[in-house]
Chimera marker file (.cmm) of the C-alpha trace (Angstrom):
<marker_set name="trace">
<marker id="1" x="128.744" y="-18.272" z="63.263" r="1" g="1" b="0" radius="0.5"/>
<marker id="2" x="126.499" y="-15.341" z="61.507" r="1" g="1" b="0" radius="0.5"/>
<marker id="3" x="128.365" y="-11.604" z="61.089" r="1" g="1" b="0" radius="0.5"/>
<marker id="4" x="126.982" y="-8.462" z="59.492" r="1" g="1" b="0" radius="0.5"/>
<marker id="5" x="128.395" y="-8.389" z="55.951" r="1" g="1" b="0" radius="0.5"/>
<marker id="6" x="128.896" y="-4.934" z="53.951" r="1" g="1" b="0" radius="0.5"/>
<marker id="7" x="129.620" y="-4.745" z="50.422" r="1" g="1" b="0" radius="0.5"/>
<marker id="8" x="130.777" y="-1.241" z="50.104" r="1" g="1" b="0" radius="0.5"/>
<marker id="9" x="131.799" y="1.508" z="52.893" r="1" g="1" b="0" radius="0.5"/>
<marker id="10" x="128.830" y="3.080" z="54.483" r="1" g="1" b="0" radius="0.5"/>
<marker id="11" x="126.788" y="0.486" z="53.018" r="1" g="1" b="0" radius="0.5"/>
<marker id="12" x="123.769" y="0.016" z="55.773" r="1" g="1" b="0" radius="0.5"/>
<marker id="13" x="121.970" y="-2.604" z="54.011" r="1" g="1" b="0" radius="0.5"/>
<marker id="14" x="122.761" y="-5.252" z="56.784" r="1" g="1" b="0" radius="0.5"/>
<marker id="15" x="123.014" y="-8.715" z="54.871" r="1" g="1" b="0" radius="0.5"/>
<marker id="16" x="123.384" y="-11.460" z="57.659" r="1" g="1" b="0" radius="0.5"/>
<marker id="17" x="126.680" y="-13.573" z="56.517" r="1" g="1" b="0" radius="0.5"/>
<marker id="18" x="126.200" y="-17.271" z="57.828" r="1" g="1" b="0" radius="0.5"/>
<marker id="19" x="129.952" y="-18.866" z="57.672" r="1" g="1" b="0" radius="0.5"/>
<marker id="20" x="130.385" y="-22.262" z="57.237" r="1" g="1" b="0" radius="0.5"/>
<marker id="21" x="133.873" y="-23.410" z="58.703" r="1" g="1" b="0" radius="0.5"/>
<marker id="22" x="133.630" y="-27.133" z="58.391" r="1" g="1" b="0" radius="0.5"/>
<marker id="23" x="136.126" y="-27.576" z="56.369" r="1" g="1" b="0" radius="0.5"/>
<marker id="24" x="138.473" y="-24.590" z="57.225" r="1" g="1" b="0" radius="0.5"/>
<marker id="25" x="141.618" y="-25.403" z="57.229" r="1" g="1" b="0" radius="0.5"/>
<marker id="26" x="145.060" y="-23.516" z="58.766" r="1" g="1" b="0" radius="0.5"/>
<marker id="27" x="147.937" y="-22.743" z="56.990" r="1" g="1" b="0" radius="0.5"/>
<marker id="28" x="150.926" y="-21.203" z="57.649" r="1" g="1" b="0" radius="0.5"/>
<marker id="29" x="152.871" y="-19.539" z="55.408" r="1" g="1" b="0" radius="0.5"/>
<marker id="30" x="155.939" y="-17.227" z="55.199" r="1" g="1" b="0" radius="0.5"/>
<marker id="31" x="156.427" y="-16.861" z="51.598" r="1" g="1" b="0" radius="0.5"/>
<marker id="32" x="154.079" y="-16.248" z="48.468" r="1" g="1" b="0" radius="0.5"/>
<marker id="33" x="153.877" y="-16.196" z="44.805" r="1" g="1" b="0" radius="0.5"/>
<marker id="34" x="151.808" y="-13.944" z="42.805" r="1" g="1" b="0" radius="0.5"/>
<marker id="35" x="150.853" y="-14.952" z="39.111" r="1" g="1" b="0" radius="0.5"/>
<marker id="36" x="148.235" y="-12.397" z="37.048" r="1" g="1" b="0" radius="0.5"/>
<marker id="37" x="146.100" y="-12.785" z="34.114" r="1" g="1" b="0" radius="0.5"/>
<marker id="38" x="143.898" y="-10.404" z="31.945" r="1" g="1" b="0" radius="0.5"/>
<marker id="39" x="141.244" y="-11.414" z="34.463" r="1" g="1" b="0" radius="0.5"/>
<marker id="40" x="142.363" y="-12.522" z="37.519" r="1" g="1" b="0" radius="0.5"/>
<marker id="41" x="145.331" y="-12.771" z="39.634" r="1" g="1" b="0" radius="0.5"/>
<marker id="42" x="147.117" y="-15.912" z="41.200" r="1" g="1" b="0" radius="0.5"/>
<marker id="43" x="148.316" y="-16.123" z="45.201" r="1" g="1" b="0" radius="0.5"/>
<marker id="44" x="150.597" y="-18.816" z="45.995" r="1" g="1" b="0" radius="0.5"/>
<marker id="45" x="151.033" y="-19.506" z="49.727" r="1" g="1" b="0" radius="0.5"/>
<marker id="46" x="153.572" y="-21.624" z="51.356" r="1" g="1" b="0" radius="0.5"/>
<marker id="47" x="156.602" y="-22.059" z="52.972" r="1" g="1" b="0" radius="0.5"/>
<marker id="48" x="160.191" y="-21.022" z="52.177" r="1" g="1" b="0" radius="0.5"/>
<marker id="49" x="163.245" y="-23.618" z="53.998" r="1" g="1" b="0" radius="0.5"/>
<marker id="50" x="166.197" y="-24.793" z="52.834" r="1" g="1" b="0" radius="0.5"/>
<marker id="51" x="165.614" y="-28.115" z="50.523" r="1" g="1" b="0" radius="0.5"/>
<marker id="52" x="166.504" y="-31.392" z="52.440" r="1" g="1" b="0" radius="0.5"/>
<marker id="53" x="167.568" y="-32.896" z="49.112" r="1" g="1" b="0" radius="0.5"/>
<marker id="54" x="169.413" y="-30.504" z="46.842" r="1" g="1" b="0" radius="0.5"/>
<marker id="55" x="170.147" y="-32.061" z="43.497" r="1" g="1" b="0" radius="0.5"/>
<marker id="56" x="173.223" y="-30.185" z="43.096" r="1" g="1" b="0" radius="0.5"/>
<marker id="57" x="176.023" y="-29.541" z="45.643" r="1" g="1" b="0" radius="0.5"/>
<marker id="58" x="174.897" y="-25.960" z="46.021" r="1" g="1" b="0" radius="0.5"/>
<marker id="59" x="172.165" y="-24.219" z="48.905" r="1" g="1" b="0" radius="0.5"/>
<marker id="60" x="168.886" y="-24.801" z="47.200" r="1" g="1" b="0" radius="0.5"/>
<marker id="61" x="165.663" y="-23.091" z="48.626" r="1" g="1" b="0" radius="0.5"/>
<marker id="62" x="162.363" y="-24.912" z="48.707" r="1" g="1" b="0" radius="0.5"/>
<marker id="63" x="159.350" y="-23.289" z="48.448" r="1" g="1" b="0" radius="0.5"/>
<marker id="64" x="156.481" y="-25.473" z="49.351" r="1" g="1" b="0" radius="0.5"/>
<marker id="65" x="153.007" y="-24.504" z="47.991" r="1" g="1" b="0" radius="0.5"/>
<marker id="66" x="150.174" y="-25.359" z="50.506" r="1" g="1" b="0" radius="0.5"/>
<marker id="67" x="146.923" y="-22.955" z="49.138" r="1" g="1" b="0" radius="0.5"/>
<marker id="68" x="146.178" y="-21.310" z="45.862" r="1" g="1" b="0" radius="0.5"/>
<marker id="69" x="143.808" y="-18.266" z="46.103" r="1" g="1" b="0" radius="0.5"/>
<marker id="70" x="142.301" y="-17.342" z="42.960" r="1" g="1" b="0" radius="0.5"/>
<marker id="71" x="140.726" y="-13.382" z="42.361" r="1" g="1" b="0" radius="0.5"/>
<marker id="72" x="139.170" y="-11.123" z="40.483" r="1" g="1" b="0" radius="0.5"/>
<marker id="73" x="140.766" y="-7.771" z="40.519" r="1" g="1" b="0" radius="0.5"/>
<marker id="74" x="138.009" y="-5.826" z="42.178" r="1" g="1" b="0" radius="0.5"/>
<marker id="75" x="138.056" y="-8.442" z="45.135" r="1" g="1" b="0" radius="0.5"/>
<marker id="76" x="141.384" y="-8.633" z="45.409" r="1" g="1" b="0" radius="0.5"/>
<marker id="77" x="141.691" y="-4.349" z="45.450" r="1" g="1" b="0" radius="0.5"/>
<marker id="78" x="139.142" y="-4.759" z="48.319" r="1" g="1" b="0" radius="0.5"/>
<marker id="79" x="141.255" y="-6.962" z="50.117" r="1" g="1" b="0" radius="0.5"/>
<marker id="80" x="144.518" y="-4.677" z="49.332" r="1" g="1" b="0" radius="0.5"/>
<marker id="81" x="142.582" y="-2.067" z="51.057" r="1" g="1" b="0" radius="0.5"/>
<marker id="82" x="141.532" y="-3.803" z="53.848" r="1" g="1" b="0" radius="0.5"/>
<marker id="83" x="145.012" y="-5.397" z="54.616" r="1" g="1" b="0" radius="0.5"/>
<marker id="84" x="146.840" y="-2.419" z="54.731" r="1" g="1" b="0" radius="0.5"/>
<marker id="85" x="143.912" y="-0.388" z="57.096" r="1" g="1" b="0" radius="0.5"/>
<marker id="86" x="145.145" y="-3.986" z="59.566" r="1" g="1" b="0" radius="0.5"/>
<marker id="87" x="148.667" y="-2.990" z="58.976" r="1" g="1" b="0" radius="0.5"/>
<marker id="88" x="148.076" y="0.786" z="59.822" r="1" g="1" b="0" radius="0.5"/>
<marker id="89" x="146.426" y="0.103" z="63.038" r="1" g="1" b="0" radius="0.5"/>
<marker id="90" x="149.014" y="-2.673" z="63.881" r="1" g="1" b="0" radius="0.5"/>
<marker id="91" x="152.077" y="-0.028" z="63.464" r="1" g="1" b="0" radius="0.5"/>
<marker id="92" x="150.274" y="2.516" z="65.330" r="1" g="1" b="0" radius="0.5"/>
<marker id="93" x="149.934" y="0.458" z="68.094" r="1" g="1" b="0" radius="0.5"/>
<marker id="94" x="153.566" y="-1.828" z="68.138" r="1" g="1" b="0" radius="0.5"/>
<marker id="95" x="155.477" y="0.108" z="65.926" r="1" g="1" b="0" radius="0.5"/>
<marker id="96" x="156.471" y="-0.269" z="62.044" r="1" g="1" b="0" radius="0.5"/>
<marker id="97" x="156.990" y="-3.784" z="60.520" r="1" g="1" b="0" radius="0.5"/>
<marker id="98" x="160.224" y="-4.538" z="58.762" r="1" g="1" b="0" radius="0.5"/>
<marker id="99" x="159.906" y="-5.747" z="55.638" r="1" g="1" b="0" radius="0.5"/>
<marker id="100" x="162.974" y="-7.527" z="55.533" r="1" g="1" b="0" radius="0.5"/>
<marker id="101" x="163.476" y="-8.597" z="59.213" r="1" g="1" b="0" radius="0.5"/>
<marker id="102" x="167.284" y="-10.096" z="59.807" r="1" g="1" b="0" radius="0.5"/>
<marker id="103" x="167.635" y="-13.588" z="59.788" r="1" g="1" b="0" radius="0.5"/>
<marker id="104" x="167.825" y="-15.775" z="63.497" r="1" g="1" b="0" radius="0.5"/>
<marker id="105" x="170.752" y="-15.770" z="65.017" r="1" g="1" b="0" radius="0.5"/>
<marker id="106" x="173.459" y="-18.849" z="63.737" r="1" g="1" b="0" radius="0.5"/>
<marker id="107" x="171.275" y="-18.428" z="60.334" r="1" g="1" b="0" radius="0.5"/>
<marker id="108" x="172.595" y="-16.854" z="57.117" r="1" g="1" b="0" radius="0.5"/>
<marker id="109" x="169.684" y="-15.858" z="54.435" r="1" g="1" b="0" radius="0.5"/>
<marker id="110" x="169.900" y="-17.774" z="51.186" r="1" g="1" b="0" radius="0.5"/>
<marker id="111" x="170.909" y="-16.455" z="48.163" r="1" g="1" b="0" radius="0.5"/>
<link id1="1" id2="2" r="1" g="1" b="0" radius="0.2"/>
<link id1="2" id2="3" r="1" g="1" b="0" radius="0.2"/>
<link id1="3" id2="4" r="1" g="1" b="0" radius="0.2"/>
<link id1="4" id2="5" r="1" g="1" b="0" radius="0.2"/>
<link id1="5" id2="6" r="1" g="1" b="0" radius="0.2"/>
<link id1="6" id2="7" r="1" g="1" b="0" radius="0.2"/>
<link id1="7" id2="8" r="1" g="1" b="0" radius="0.2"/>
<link id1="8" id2="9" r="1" g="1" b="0" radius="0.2"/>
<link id1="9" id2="10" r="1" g="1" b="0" radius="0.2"/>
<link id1="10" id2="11" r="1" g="1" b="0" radius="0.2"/>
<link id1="11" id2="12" r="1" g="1" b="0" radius="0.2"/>
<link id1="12" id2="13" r="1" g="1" b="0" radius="0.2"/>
<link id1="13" id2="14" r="1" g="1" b="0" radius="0.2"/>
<link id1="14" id2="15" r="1" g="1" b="0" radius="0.2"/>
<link id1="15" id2="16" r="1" g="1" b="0" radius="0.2"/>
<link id1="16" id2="17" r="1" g="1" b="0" radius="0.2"/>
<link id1="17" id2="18" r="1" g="1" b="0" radius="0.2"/>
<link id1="18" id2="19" r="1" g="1" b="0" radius="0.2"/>
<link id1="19" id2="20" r="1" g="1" b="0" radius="0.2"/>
<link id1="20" id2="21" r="1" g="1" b="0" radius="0.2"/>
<link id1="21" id2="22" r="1" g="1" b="0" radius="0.2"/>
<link id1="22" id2="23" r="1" g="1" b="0" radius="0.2"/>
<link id1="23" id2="24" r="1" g="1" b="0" radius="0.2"/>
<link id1="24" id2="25" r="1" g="1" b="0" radius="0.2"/>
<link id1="25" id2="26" r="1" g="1" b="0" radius="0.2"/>
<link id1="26" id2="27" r="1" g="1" b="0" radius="0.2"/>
<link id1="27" id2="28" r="1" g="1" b="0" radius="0.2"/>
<link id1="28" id2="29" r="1" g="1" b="0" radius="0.2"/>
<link id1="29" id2="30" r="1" g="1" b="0" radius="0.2"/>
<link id1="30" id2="31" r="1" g="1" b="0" radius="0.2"/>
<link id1="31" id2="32" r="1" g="1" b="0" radius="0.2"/>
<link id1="32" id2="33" r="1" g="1" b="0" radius="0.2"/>
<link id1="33" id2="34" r="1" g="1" b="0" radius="0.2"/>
<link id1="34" id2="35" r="1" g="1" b="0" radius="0.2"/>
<link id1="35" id2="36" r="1" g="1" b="0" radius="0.2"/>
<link id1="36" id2="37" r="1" g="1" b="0" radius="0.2"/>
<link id1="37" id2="38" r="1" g="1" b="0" radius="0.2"/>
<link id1="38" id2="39" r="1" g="1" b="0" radius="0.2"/>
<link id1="39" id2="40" r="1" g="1" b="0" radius="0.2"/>
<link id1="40" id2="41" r="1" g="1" b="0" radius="0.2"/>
<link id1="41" id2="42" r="1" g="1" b="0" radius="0.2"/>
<link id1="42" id2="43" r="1" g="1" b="0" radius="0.2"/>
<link id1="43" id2="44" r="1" g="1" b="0" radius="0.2"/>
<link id1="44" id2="45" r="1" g="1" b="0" radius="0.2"/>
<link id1="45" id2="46" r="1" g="1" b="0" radius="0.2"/>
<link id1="46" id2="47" r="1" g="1" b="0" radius="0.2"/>
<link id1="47" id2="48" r="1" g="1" b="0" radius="0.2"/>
<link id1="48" id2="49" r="1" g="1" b="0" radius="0.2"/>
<link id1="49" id2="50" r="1" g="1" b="0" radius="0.2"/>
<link id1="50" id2="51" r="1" g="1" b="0" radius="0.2"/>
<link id1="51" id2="52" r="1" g="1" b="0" radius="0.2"/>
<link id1="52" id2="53" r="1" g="1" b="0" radius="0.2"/>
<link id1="53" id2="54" r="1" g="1" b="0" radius="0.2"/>
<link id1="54" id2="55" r="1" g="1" b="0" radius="0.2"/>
<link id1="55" id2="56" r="1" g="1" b="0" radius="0.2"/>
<link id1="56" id2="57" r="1" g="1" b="0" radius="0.2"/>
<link id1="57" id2="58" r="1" g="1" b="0" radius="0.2"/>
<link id1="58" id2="59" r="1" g="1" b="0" radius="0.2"/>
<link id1="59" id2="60" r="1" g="1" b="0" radius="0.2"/>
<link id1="60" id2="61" r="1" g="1" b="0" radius="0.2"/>
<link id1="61" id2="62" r="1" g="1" b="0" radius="0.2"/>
<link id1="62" id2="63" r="1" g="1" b="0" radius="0.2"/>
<link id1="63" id2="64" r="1" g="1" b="0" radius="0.2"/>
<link id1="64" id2="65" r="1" g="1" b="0" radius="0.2"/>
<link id1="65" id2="66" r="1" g="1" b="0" radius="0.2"/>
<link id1="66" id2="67" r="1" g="1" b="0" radius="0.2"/>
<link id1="67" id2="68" r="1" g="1" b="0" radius="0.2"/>
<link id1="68" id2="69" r="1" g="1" b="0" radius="0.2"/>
<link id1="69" id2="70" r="1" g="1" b="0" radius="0.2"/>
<link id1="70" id2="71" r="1" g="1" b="0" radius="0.2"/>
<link id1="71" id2="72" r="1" g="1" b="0" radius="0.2"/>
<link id1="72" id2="73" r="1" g="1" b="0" radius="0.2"/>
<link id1="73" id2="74" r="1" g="1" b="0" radius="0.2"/>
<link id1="74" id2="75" r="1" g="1" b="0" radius="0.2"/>
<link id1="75" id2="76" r="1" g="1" b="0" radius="0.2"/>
<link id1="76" id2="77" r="1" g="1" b="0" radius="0.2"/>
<link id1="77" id2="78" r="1" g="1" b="0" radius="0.2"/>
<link id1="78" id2="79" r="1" g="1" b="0" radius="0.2"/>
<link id1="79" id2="80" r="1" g="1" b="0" radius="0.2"/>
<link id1="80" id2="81" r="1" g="1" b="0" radius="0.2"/>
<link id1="81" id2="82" r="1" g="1" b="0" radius="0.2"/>
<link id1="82" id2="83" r="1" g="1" b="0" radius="0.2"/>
<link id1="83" id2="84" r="1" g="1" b="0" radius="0.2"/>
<link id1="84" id2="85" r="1" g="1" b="0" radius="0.2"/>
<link id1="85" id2="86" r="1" g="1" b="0" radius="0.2"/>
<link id1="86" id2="87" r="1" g="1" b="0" radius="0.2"/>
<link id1="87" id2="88" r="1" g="1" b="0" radius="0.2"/>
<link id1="88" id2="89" r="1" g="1" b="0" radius="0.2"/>
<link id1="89" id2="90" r="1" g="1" b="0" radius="0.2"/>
<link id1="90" id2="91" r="1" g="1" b="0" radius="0.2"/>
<link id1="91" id2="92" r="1" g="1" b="0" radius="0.2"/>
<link id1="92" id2="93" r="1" g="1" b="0" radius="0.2"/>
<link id1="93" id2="94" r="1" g="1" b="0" radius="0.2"/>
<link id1="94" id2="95" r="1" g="1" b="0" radius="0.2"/>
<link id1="95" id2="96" r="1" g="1" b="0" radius="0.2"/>
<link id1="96" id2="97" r="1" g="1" b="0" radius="0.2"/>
<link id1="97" id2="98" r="1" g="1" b="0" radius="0.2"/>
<link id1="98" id2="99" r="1" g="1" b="0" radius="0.2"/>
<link id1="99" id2="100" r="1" g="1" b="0" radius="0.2"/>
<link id1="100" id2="101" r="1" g="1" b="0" radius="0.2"/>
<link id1="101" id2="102" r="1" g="1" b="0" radius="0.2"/>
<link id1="102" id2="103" r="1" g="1" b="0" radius="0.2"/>
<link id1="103" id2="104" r="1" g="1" b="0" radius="0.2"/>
<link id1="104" id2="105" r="1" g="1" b="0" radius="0.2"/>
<link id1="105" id2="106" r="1" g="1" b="0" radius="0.2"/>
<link id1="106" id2="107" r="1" g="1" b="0" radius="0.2"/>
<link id1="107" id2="108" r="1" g="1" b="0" radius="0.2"/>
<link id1="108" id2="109" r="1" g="1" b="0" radius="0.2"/>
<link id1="109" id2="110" r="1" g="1" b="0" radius="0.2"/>
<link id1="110" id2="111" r="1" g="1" b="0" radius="0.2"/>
</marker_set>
């Protein structure tokens, strides 16, 4: 699959991206972890459920790392940007997004 890549905004220079998606993978996730450094910053993506095997007799929550994305702080402030412009347009057209949606019915959040 080949797409226009630009760099910058307004950029017109036209590089021809060629993406190589043998070895893409999907994951879902529904919870993340962020670490930073001097240089870079840290995303942990996974998936939040209640742990199968607590090791004590109280609610534990398991969170399951499946990727770890590694950045540079100017790619990840382009990506910032570019997520919320996606978010924008989403909540014009269906509305805004909670942030903290209520749990499904029968389900209490863990604490």
């Amino acid at each position: 699959m080949a797409e226009e890549l630009s760099q910058q905004p307004g950029d017109q220079s036209g590089v021809q991206l060629v993406l190589d998606e043998r070895d893409l993978r999907t994951t879902f996730s529904n919870a993340y972890r962020i670490h930073t450094t001097a240089e870079e910053v840290v995303l942990d993506f996974g998936f939040n459920m209640a742990n199968p095997n607590p090791q004590s007799g109280q609610q534990q929550l398991l969170f399951k790392v499946n990727e770890r994305i590694i950045m540079s702080y100017p790619n990840l402030k382009r990506l910032a940007g570019q997520l919320v412009q996606i978010i924008k347009r989403y909540e014009q057209q269906f509305g805004e997004i909670p942030t903290n949606p209520a749990a499904p019915r029968g389900q209490q959040p863990i604490r």
